[in-house]
SEMI-466111 format. One line per 4 residues: number of its first residue (from 1); their letters; for each residue x, z, y of C-alpha. Coordinates in pm, 1 decimal. Example, Ala and Ser with C-alpha at 12.3 -4.5 7.8 and 13.67 -1.06 7.14 Angstrom:
REM residues 2
1) AS) 1230.0,780.0,-450.0; 1367.0,714.0,-106.0
END
This chain:
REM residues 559
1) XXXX) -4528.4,4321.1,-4217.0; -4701.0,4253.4,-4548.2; -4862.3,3939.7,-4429.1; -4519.5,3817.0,-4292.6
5) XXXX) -4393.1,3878.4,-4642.8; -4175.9,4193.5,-4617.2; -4182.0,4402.9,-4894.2; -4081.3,4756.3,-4815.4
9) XXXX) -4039.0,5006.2,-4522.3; -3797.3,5295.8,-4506.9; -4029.3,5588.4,-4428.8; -3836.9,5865.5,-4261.0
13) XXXX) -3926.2,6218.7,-4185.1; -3811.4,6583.1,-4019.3; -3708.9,6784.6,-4300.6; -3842.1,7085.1,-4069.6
17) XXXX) -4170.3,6946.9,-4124.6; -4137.8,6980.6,-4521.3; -4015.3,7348.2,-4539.4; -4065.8,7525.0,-4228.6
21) XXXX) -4131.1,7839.1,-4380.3; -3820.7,7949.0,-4538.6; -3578.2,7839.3,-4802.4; -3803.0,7961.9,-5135.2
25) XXXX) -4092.1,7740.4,-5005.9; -4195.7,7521.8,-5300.4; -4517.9,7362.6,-5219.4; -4600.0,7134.2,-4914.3
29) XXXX) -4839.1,7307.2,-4637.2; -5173.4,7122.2,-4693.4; -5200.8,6940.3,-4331.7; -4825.0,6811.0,-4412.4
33) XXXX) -4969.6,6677.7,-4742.5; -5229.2,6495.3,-4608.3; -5019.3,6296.2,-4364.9; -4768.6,6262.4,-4669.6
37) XXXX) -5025.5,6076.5,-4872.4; -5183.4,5886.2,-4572.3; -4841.6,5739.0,-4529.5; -4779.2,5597.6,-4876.9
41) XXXX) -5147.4,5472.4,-4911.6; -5098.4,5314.5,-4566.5; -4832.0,5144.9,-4708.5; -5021.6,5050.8,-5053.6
45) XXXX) -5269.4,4900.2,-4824.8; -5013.6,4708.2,-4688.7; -4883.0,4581.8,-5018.0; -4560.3,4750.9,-4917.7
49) XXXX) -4313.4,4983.2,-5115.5; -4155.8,5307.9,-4976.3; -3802.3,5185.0,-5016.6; -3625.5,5427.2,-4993.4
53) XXXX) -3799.3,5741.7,-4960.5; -3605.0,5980.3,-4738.0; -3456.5,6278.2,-4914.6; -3256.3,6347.0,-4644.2
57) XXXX) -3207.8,6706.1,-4574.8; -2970.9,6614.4,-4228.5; -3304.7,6491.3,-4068.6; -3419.9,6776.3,-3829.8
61) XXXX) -3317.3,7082.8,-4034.4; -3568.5,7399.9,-4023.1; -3405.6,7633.7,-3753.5; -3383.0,7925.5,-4044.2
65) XXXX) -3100.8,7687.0,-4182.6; -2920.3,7655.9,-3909.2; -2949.6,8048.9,-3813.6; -2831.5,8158.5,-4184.7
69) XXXX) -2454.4,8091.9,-4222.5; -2432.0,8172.4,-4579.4; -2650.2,7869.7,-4619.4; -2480.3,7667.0,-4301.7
73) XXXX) -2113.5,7772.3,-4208.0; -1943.4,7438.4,-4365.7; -2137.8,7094.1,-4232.4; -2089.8,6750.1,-4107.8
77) XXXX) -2259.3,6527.8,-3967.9; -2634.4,6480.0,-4108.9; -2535.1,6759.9,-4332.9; -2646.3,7113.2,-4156.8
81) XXXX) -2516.9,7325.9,-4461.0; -2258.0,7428.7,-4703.6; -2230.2,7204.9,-5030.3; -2063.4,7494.9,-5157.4
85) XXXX) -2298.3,7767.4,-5124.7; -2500.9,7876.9,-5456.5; -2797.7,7942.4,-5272.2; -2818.7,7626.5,-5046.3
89) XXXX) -2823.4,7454.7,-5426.5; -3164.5,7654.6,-5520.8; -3327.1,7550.0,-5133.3; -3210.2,7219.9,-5260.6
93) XXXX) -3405.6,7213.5,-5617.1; -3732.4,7358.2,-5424.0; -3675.2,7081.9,-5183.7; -3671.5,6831.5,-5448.9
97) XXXX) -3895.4,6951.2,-5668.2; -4183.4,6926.5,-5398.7; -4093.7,6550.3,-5257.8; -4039.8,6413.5,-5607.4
101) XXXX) -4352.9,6592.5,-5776.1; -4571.0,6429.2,-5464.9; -4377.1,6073.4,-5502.2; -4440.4,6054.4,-5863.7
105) XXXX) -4798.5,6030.6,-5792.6; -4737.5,5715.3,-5654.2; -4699.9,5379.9,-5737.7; -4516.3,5230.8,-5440.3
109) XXXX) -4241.9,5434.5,-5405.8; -3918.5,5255.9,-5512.6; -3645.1,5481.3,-5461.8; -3473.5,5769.5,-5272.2
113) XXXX) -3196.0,5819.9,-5017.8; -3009.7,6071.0,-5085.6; -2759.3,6148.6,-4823.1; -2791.5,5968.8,-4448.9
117) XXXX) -2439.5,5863.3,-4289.0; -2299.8,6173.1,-4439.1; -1979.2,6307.8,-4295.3; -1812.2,6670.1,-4456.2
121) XXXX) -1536.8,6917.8,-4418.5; -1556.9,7285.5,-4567.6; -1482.9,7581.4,-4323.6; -1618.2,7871.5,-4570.5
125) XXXX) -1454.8,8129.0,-4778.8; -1544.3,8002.4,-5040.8; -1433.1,7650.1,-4976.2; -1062.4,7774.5,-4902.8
129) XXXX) -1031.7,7929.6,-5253.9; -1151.2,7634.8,-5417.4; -851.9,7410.0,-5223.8; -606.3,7684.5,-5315.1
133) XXXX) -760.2,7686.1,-5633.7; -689.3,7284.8,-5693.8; -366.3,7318.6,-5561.7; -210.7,7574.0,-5815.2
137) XXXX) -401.7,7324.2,-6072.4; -226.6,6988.1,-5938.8; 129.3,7112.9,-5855.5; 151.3,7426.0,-6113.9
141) XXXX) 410.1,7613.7,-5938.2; 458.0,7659.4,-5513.1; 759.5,7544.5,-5551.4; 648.3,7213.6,-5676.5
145) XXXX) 374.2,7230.1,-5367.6; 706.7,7293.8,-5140.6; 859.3,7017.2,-5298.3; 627.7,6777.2,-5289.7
149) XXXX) 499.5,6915.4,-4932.2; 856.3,6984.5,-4748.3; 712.2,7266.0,-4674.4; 838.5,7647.8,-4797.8
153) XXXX) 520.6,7873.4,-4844.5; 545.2,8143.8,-5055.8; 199.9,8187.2,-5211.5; -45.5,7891.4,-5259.8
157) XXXX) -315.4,8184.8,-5103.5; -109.3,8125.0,-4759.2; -92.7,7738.0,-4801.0; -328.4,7596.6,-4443.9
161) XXXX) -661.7,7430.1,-4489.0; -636.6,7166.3,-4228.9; -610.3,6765.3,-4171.0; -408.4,6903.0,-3898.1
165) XXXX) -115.5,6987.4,-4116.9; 279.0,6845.8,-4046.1; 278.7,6764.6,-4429.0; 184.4,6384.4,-4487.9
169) XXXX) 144.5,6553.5,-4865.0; -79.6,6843.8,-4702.2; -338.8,6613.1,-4535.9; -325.1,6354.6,-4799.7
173) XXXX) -451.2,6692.2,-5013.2; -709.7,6812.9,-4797.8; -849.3,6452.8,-4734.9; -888.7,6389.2,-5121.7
177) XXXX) -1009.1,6754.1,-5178.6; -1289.7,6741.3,-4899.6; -1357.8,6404.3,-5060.9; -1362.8,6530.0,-5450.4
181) XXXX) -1587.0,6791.4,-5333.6; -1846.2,6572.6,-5154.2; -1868.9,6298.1,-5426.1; -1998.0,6639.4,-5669.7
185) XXXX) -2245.0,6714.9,-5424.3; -2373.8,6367.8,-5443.9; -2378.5,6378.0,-5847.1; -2534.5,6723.7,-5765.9
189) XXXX) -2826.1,6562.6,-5586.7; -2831.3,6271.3,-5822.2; -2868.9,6447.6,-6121.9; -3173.7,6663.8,-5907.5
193) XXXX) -3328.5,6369.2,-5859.7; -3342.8,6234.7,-6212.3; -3449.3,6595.4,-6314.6; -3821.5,6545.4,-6096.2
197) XXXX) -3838.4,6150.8,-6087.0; -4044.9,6059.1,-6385.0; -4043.8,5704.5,-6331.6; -3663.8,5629.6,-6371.2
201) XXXX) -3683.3,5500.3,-5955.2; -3299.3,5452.3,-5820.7; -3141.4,5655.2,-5556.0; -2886.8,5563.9,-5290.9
205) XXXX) -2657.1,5715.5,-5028.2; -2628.2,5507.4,-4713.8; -2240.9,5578.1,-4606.5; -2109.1,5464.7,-4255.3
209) XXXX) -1903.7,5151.2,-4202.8; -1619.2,5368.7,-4096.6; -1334.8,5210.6,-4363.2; -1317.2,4871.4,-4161.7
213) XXXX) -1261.0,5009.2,-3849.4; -1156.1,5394.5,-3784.8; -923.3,5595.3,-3939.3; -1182.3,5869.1,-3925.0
217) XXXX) -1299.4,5705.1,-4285.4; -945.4,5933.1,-4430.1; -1085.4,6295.4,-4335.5; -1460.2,6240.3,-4286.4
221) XXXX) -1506.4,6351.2,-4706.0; -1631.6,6033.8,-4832.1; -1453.9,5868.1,-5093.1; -1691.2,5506.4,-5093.1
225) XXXX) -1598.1,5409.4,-5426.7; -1683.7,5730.2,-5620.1; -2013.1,5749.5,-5444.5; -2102.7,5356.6,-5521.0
229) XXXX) -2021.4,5433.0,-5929.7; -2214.8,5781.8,-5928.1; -2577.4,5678.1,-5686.3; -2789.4,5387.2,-5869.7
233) XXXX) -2808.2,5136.9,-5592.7; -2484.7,5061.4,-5371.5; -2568.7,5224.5,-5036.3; -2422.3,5170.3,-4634.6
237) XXXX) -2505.6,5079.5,-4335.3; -2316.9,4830.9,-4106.0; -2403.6,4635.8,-3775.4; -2342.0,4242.2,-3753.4
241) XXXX) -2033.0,4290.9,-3602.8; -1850.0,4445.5,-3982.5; -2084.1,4186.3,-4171.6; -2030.3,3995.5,-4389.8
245) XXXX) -1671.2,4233.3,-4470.4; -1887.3,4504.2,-4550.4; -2088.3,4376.0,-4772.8; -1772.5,4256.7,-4961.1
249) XXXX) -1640.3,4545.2,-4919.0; -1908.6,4800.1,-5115.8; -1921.8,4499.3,-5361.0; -1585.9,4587.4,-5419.6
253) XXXX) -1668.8,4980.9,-5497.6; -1873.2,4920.1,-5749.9; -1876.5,4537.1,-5882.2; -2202.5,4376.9,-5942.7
257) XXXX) -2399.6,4678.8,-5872.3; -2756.0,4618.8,-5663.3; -2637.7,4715.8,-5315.1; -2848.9,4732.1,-4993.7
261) XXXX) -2743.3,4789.9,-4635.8; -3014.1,5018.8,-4488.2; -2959.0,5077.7,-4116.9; -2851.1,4710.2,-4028.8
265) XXXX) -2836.9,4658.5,-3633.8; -2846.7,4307.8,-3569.1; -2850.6,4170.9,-3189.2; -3166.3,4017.5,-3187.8
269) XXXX) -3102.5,3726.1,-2882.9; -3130.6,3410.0,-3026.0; -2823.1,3345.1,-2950.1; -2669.2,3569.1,-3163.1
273) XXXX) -2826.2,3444.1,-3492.3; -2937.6,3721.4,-3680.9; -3089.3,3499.6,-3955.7; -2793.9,3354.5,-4001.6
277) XXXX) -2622.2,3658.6,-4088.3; -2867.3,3751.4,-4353.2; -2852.5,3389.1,-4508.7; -2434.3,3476.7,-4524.7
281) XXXX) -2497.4,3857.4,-4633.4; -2745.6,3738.6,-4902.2; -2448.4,3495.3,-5054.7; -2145.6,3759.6,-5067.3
285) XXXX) -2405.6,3995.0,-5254.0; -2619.4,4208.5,-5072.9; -2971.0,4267.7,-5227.8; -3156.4,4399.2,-4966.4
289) XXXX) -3140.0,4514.1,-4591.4; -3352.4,4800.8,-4375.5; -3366.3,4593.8,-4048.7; -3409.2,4923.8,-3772.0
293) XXXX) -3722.7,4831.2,-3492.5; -3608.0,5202.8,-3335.9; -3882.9,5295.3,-3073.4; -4125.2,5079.6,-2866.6
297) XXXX) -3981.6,4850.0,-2637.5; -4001.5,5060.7,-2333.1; -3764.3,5336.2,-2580.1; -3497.5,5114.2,-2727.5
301) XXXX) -3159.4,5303.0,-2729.9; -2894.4,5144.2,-2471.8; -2793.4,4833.4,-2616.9; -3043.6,4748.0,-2885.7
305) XXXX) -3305.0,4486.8,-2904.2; -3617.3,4557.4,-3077.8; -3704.5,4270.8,-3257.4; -4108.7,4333.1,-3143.1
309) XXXX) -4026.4,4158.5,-2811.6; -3777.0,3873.0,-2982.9; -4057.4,3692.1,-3140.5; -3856.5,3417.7,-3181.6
313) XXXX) -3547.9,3596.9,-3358.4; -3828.6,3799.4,-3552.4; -4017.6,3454.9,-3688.8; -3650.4,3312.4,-3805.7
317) XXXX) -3555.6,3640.5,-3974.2; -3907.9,3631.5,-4160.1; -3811.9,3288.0,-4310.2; -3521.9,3372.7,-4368.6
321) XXXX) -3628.3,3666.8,-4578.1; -3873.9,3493.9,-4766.0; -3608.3,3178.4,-4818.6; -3380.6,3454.6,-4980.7
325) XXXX) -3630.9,3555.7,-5166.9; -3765.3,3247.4,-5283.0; -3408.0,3115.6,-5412.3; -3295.8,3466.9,-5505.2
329) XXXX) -3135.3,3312.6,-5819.7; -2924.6,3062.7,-5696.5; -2787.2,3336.8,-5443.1; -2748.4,3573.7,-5737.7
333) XXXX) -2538.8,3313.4,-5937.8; -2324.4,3259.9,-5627.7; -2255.5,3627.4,-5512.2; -2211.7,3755.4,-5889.7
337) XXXX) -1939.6,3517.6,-5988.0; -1580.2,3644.5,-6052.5; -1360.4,3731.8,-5749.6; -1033.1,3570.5,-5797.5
341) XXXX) -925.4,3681.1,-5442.6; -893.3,4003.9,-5311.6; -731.2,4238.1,-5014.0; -550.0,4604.1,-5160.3
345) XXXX) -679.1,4841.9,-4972.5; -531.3,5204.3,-4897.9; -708.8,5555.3,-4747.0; -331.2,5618.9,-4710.3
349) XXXX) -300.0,5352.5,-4497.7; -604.6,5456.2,-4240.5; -431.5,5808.2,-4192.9; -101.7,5733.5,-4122.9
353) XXXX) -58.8,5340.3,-4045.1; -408.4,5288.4,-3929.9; -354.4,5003.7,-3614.1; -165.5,4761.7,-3851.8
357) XXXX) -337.0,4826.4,-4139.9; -698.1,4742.9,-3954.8; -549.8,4439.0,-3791.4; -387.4,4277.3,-4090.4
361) XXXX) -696.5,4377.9,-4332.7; -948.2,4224.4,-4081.2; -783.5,3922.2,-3991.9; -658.7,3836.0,-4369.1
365) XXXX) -1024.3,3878.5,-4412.8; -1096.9,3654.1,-4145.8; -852.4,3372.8,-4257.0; -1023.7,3389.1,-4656.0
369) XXXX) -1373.1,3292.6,-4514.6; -1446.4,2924.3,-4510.0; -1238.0,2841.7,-4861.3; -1553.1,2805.6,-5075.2
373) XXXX) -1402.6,3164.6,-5271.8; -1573.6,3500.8,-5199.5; -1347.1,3805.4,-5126.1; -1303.2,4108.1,-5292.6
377) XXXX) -1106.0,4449.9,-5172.9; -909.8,4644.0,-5454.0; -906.1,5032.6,-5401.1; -578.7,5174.3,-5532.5
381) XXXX) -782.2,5340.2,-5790.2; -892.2,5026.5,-5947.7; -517.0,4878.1,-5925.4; -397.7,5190.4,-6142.8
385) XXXX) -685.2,5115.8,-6358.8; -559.0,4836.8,-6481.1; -764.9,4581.1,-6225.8; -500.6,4333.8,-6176.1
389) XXXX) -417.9,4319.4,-6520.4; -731.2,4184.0,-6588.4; -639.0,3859.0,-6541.3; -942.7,3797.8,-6294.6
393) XXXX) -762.6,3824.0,-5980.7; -556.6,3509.1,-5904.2; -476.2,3637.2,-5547.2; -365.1,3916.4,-5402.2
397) XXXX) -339.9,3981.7,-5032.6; -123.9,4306.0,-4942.4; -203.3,4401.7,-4532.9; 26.3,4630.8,-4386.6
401) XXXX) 72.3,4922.3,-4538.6; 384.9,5148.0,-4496.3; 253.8,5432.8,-4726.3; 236.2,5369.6,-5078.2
405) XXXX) 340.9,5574.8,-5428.1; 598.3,5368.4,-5604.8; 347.4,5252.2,-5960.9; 96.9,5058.8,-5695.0
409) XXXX) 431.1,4847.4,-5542.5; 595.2,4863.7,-5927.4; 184.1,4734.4,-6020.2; 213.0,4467.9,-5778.6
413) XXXX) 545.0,4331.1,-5855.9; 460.7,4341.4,-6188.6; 158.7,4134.9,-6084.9; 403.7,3874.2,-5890.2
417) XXXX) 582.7,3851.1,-6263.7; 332.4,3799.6,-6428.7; 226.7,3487.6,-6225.2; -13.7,3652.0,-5966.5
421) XXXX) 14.5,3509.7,-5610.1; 94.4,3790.0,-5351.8; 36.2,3728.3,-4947.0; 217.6,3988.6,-4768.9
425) XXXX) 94.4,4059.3,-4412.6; 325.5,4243.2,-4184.5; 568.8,4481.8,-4318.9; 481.7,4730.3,-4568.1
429) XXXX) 600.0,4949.1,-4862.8; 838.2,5176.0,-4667.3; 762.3,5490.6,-4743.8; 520.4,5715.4,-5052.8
433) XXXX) 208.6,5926.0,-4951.0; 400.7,6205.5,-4908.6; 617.4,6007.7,-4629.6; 922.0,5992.5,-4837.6
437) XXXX) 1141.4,5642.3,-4808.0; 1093.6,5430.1,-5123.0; 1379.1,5360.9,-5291.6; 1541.6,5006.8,-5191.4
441) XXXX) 1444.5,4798.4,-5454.9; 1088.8,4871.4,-5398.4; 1134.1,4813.2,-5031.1; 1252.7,4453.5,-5127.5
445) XXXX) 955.1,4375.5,-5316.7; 860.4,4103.1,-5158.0; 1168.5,3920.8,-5289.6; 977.1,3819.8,-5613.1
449) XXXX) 855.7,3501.6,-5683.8; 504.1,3364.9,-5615.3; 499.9,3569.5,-5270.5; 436.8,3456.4,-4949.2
453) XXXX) 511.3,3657.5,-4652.0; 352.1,3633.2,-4281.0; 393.9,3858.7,-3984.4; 143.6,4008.6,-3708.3
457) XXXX) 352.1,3833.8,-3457.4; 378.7,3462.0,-3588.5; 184.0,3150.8,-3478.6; 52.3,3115.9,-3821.3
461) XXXX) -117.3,3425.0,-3744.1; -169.4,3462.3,-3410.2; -375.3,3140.2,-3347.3; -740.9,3201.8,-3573.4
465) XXXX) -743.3,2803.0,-3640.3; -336.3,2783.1,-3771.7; -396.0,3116.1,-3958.9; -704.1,2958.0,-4163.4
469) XXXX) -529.7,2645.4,-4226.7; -224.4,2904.9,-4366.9; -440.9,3078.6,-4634.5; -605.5,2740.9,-4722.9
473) XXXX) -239.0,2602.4,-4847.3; -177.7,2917.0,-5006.2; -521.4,2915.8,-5226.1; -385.7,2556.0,-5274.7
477) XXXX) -59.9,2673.2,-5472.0; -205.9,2959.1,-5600.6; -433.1,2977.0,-5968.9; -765.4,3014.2,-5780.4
481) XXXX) -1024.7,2784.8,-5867.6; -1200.2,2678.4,-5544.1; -1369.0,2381.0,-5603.5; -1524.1,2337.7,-5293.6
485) XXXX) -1417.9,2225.4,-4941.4; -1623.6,2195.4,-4630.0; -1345.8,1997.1,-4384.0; -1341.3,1832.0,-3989.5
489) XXXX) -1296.2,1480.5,-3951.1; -870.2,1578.0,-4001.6; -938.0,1727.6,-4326.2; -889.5,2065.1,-4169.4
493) XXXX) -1094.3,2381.0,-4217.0; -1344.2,2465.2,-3989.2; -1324.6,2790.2,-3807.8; -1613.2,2975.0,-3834.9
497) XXXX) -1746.2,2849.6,-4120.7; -1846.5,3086.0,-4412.9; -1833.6,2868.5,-4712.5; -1870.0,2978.0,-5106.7
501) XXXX) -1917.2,2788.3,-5430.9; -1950.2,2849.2,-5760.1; -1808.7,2585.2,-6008.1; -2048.4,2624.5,-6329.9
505) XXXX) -2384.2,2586.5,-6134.9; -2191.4,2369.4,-5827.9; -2405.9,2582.0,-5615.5; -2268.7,2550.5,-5220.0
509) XXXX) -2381.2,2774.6,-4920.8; -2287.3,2719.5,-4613.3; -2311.5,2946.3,-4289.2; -2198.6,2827.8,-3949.4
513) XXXX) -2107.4,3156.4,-3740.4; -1897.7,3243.2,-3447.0; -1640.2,3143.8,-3321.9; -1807.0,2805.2,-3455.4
517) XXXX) -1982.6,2687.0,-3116.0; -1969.0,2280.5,-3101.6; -2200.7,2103.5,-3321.8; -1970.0,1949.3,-3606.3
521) XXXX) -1951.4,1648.7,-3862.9; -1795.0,1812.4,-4151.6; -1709.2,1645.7,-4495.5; -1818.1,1813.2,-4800.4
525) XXXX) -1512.2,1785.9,-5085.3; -1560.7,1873.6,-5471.4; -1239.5,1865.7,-5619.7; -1130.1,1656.5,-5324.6
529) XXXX) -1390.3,1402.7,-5358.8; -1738.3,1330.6,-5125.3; -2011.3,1499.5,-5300.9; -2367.7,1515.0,-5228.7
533) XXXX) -2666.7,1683.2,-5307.8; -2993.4,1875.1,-5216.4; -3031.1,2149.8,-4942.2; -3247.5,2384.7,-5058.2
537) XXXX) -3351.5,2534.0,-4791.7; -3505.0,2256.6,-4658.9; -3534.1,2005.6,-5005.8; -3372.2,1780.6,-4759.2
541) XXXX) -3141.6,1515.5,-4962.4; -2750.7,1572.7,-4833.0; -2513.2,1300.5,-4830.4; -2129.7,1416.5,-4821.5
545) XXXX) -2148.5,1476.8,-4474.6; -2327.4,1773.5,-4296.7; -2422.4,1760.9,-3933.2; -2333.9,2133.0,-3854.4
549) XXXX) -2490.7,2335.1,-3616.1; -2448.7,2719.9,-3488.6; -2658.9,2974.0,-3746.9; -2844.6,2668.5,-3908.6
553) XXXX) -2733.2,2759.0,-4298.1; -2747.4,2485.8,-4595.8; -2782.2,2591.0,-4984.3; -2696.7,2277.4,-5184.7
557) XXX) -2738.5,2191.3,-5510.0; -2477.5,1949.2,-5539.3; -2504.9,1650.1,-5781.0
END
């Protein structure tokens, strides 16, 4: 790998092998110190980094953790214990303390992961008091709970902890308490981290995929924004399939942050391009990838390809990752510019409208690729932080989303006012978290100027070609400045195509994935003119015409 030009390896380990003799161990055994060491200097031989070194406690947990429920009654998945249990914090520090101490000894080491596709929900004691604790301190009084609820408890003591709850109110609480509570453990384990680490090395927590796709992302305790702005480096892992929308996406949590996907399964057939999708990853931000071998070839789980027998897949990936590398600038200047479009996401929307939501979110998504403009998503946090008042967003697109507390629909008309340009994708805005109707004037928000409405059943949005040819005449009207155009021989946008530009440095990449198949003359328009320039890639000269071809990428430098 070092001779190919990779750079780091993800070592992982059994966290039974670190402290298998009891939670107050604090000092490696000396045979699992040795093999500790031989690892890293392996690796230093190798001119590679340990990036990022495992911290993991999920990883094969000693069986005295599992067998000791005051340390293990709550969980989740890749978590075996309970965040909330005083002791579990000192096994935690000891646990720390003897990884870090080791690590700092070394060199090559580049950072830590903190947490591996971490999942939580509290079951203790302990936990319950805490909710009913957070409750009296939100709401005050039970009858404001009741209220609030439509419930009628008459303690907060007898108030259920449960996702399973008839209250839309009651899950919306649990979800965001389960969530509040994980996002401290992870500034628990941060702030353990920087207590050992003497050499300032950045930590990470790789978080599933789960918000683009399942509505299992409301109640599974992570709150992806929160954990982006608390862990050093931006942390996830996604398959092919969710990229390049994740990557946008955990942009999104925590802007212009270093970010890397570290369990990316690619399909490694030729025909499915992985090196394209890193060239396309590499432009809407991300900074680095973990690309998983699993087992020997012989071991490969059901429906994975080990790159060690796709030589040819492997070879294209390595130039791609040294291409990256080698031009890491000019992607930098393209991924880092301002976002002037973006899609509002909810968590209220994946609990309780989650097949509308996910349809509209993903195929607004879809439409926005190929305009020369990269995508952002906007949390509802950031919105009543004052994002779109900014003045950077230009465009907003609204998916479906029937759930929503009146200030983000007052925000957004407000936004519509103030000149913003609003898509709105199906029908949304009917009713507040707590699954109350909105009053009627908020229901009729659309009816302000500068909005353009489109439903889940029309042509425009039906047919993937019409629908991409709909947001292009919308970014058209709208105050976005998208310079760039990569169009068929009818001036049309080509499906498929993931295209972005930045204006100051008239950088252009360009990705050809699916559903682009046929090989394609396309036109290349700067400010609706020809333009020309260099491809990078290749320091091939480019006239204004590009002969396109499935997964073969161009980054011009135009004139």
């Amino acid at each position: 790998l070092g001779e190919l030009g990779y750079n780091a390896t993800h070592p992982n380990h059994p966290y039974r092998v670190y402290m298998p003799n009891g939670p107050d161990q604090t000092e490696m055994n000396p045979q699992v110190l040795e093999k500790f060491n031989k690892r890293l200097q392996l690796l230093k031989d190798s001119k590679l980094y340990a990036m990022p070194l495992n911290l993991n406690v999920g990883t094969a947990p000693p069986a005295w953790l599992t067998k000791d429920k005051t340390l293990s009654e709550s969980g989740g998945h890749f978590i075996p214990y309970s965040l909330e249990s005083e002791p579990m914090k000192q096994v935690l520090d000891n646990y720390y303390r003897m990884i870090i101490t080791q690590a700092n000894k070394w060199d090559n080491v580049a950072g830590y992961l903190l947490y591996n596709e971490p999942t939580y929900e509290g079951k203790t004691e302990a936990f319950e008091q805490a909710y009913h604790e957070w409750l009296k301190e939100k709401y005050g009084t039970i009858d404001a709970l009741n209220e609030e609820w439509m419930e009628s408890y008459a303690s907060f003591d007898v108030v259920p902890c449960s996702k399973l709850v008839k209250s839309f109110a009651g899950r919306r609480d649990w979800a965001d308490f389960n969530r509040l509570h994980f996002s401290n453990s992870v500034r628990y384990l941060h702030e353990l981290k920087d207590k050992y680490d003497t050499h300032n090395r950045p930590d990470n927590v790789k978080l599933l995929s789960k918000p683009l796709y399942s509505s299992e992302a409301w109640f599974i305790g992570n709150d992806w924004q929160e954990v982006s702005e608390i862990t050093d480096i931006i942390g996830y892992d996604a398959s092919s399939e969710y990229e390049p929308m994740m990557t946008d996406f955990m942009w999104s949590m925590a802007p212009n942050k270093p970010m890397m996907n570290g369990e990316y399964h690619v399909s490694w057939k030729p025909e499915d391009g992985p090196w394209a999708t890193t060239w396309q990853t590499a432009a809407h931000g991300l900074d680095a990838f973990v690309y998983w071998e699993w087992k020997s070839p012989d071991k490969v789980p059901e429906g994975r390809e080990a790159p060690s027998i796709q030589p040819y897949s492997f070879s294209r990936l390595t130039r791609a990752a040294n291409d990256i590398q080698r031009l890491a600038p000019e992607l930098y200047t393209l991924s880092e510019q301002p976002r002037e479009i973006a899609i509002l996401y909810s968590m209220n929307a994946i609990a309780f409208d989650p097949k509308p939501f996910f349809e509209s979110m993903r195929g607004s998504y879809a439409g926005l690729i190929g305009h020369g403009e990269p995508v952002r998503f906007l949390m509802e946090r950031q919105l009543r932080a004052g994002a779109l008042e900014e003045g950077t967003i230009k465009l907003l697109i609204v998916p479906t989303i029937q759930h929503a507390d009146p200030d983000i629909v007052e925000a957004i008309i407000e936004f519509a006012d103030a000149g913003g340009t609003i898509v709105a994708v199906g029908e949304s805005f009917l009713y507040d978290s707590a699954g109350r109707e909105l009053p009627a004037d908020l229901q009729s928000w659309t009816d302000a100027d500068n909005i353009y409405s489109i439903g889940l059943k029309d042509a425009e949005w039906t047919d993937p070609a019409m629908r991409q040819r709909w947001f292009a005449d919308v970014i058209a009207t709208s105050d976005v400045d998208a310079p760039a155009q990569v169009v068929d021989a009818e001036g049309n946008p080509i499906l498929g195509l993931d295209v972005i530009a930045d204006r100051d440095s008239k950088l252009l990449v360009v990705v050809p994935m699916k559903p682009f198949s046929e090989p394609v003359t396309a036109t290349i328009l700067w400010d609706n003119q020809p333009a020309s320039g260099v491809d990078l890639i290749s320091n091939e000269p480019i006239d204004s015409t590009l002969e396109l071809q499935l997964f073969e990428p161009y980054l011009i430098q135009l004139d």
